[in-house]
Every structure is written in C-alpha cells, then in structure tokens.
C-alpha positions in Angstrom: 0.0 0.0 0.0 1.1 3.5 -0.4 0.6 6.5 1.8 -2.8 6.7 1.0 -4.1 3.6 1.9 -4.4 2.6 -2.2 -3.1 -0.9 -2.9 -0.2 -1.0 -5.7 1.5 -3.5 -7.8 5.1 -2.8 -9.0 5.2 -5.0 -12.7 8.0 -6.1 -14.5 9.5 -4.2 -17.2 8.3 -7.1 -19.7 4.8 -7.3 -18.4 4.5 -3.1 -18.1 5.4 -2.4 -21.7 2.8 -4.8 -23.1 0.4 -3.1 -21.1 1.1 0.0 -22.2 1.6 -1.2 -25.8 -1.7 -2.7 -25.9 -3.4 0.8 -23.9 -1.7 2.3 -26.6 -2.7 0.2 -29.5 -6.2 1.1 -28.5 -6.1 5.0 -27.6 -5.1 5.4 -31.4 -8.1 2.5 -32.5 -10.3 5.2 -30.3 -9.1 8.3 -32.1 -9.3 6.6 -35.8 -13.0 6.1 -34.6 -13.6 9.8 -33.7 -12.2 10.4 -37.1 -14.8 8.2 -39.3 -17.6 9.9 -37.4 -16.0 13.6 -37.9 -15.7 12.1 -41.5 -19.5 10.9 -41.9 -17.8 7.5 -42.6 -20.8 4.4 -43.3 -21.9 3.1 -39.7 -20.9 -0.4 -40.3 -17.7 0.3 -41.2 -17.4 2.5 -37.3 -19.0 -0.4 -36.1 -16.4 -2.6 -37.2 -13.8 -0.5 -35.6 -15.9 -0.7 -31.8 -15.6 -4.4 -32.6 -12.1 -4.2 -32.7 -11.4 -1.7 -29.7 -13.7 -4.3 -27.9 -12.1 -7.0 -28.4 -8.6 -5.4 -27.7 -9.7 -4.3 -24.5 -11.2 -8.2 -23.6 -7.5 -9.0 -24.5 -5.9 -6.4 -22.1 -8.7 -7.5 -19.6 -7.4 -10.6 -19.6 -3.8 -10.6 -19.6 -4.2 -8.3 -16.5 -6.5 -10.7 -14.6 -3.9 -13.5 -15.6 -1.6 -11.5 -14.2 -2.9 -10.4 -10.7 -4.1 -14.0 -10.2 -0.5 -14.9 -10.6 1.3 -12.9 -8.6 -1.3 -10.6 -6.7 -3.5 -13.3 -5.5 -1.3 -15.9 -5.1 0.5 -13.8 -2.7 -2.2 -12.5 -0.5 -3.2 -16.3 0.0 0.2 -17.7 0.5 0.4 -14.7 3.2 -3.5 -15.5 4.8 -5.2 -13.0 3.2 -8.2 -15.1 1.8 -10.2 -12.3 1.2 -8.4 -12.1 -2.2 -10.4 -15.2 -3.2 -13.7 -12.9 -2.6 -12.5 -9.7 -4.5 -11.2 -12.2 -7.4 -14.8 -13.3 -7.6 -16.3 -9.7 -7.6 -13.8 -8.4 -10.2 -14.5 -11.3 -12.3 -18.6 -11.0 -12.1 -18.1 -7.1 -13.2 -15.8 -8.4 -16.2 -18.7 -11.0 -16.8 -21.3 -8.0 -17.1 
C-alpha cells in the first residue's frame, strides 16, 4: 500500500510495456474512430472498428486478470489473506457483465 491507503503493484519491465503497448494500440483505435464519425464514414464500417477496440480491451482485460491471479492473488493467500479469493470473484462478475 502507499501513503494513502491505495493498494499497488510494482510489474516487471516485460509485463509493463505490453500493457502499455496494448493501452496504446487502443487509444489510437479510439481516435481513428472519432475520425470516421468527424468524416461521416458508413456506420458499419465504425462499427467494425468498436468491434475491434472491444475485443482489444477483452485482451488487455485478460492478460491483466492473468496476471494479478499470478502474482497478486497468489500472494495474499500464500500470506493468509483469503479475502483475495472474494475480490477475485467480484472483479470477475463485473468483467462477466
């Protein structure tokens, strides 16, 4: 925790850069979407792009959540802190939505 009482997660080099690549990746899908509506671009093509971003951001989603079960969760059980198991569950209900 930090001075604030917010939990934190130092990442690897490796594992930071991929998920800032991928954040990345899909702030410029974002702004080429803004563009085809400034342009009046055809709806299905927009949509097609919304597709994309979505499925880029169920990728990130789930390399993160691989992740924190990894190393984040693992850890707060191997040091007795069970009620990881019951935020795990909440955080993947909300990602179920």
């Amino acid at each position: 925790m930090d001075c604030c009482g917010t939990r934190t997660k130092h990442r690897d080099e490796k594992e930071y850069k991929d998920l800032v690549h991928r954040l990345n990746r899909m702030e410029g899908q974002i702004r080429g979407i803004r563009s085809m509506v400034e342009n009046d671009r055809y709806c299905v093509d927009i949509l097609t792009q919304v597709s994309a971003v979505k499925s880029a951001l169920d990728a990130f989603c789930r390399e993160l959540l691989n992740s924190h079960i990894k190393s984040c969760v693992v850890e707060d059980i191997q040091e007795g802190r069970e009620e990881a198991v019951d935020e795990l569950c909440q955080i993947i209900q909300k990602l179920m939505k």
